[in-house]
C-alpha positions in Angstrom: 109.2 116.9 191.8 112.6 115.1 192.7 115.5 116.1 191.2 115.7 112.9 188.5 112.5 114.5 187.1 113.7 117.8 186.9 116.7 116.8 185.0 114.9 114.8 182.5 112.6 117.6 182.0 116.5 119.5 182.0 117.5 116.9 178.8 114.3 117.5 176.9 115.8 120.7 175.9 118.8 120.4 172.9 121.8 122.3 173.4 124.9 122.9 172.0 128.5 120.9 173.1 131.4 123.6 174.7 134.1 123.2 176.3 135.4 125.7 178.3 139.4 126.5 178.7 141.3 128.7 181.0 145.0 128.9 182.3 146.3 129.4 185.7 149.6 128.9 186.6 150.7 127.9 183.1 148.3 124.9 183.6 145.1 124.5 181.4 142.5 123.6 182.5 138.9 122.4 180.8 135.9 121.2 181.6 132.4 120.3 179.4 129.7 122.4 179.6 126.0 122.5 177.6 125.2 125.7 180.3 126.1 128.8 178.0 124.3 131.7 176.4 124.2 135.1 174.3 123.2 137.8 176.9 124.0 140.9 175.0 125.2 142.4 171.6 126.3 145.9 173.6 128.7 145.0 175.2 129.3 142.0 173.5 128.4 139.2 176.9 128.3 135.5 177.3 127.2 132.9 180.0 128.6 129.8 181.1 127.2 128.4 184.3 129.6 126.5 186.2 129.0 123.9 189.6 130.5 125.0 192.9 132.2 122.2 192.9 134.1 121.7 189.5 138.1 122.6 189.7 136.9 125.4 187.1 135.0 127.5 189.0 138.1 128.4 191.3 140.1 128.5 188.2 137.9 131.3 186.2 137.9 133.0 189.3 141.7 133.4 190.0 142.3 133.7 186.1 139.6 136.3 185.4 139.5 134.7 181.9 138.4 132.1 180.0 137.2 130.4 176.4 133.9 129.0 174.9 135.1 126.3 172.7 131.7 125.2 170.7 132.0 121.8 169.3 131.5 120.7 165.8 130.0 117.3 165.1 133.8 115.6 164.8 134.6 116.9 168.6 132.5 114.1 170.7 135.6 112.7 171.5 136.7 116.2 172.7 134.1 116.5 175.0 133.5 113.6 176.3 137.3 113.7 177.4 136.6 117.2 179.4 133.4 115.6 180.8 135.6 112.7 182.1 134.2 110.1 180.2 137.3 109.4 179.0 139.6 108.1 181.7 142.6 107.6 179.8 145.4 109.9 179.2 144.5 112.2 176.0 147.1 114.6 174.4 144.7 117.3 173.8 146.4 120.1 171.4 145.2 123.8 172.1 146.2 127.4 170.3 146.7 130.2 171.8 144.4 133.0 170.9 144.2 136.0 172.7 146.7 134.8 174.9 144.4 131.7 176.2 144.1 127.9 175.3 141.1 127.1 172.6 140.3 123.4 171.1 141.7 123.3 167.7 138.9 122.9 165.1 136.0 124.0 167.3 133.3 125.8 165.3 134.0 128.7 167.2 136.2 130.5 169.8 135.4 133.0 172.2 137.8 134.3 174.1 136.8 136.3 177.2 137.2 138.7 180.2 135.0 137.4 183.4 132.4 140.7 183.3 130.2 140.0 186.1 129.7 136.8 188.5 126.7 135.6 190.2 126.3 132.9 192.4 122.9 130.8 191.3 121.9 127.7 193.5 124.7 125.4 193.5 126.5 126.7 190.4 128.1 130.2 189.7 127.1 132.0 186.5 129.8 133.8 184.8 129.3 136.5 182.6 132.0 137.4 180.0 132.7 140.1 178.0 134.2 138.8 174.7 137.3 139.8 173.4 137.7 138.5 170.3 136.8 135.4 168.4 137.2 132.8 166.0 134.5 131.3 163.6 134.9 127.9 161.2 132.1 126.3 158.7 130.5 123.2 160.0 128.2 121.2 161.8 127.8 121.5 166.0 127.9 118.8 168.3 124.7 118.5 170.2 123.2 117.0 173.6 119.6 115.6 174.2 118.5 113.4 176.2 121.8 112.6 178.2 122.9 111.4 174.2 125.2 113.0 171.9 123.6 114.4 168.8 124.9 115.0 165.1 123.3 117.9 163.5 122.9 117.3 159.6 
């Protein structure tokens, strides 16, 4: 298999929309990502899977913290700015919650301490432990297929 086929076998699988936030420096910094997962209720773990080449990775790493911004159905805009899509110059407005930068109106928040790295291939999988988070009522953004997806 080449790696075109893999990733369309890759796409055939829907997933969720997140962007994920952190702060260094007093900068904040974002990037999309589709790559996250529950791990465990005890302690309470997450995983975002991020390339060895994104700006992020180093990021999470000096920070040791960062945010799982899922996407409602509203937010393609959102993350198609974080995915670069979007050349322009966006304001993008973030909150402070737990003393990091979350997307206003995301279905949900998670803030989080980095628990546990590994590297994996070409990306890096960070585990983290959530602190605390923030839930809203709506519809998620979705991916499939390389195409954004409204779930109704």
């Amino acid at each position: 298999m080449d790696d075109r086929m893999f990733r369309a076998a890759m796409g055939k699988f829907a997933t969720g929309v997140t962007v994920i936030t952190s702060e260094l420096d007093g900068d904040v910094h974002g990037m999309t990502a589709n790559a996250f997962m529950s791990v465990s209720l005890d302690p309470k773990l997450i995983l975002i899977s991020v390339d060895e080449k994104a700006r992020m990775k180093e990021v999470i790493n000096q920070s040791g913290k960062f945010t799982v911004n899922i996407l409602s159905g509203e937010q393609k805009e959102m993350s198609m700015i974080f995915a670069g899509q979007i050349k322009e110059d966006r304001d993008v407005e973030f909150e402070t919650f737990e003393g990091l930068p979350v997307i206003e109106n995301s279905l949900v928040s998670l803030a989080c301490d980095v628990y546990q790295t590994q590297d994996a291939g070409d990306h890096t999988l960070f585990i983290g432990e959530v602190l605390n988070l923030n839930v809203q009522d709506g519809e998620p953004l979705a991916f499939y297929e390389g195409k954004y997806k409204q779930m109704t």
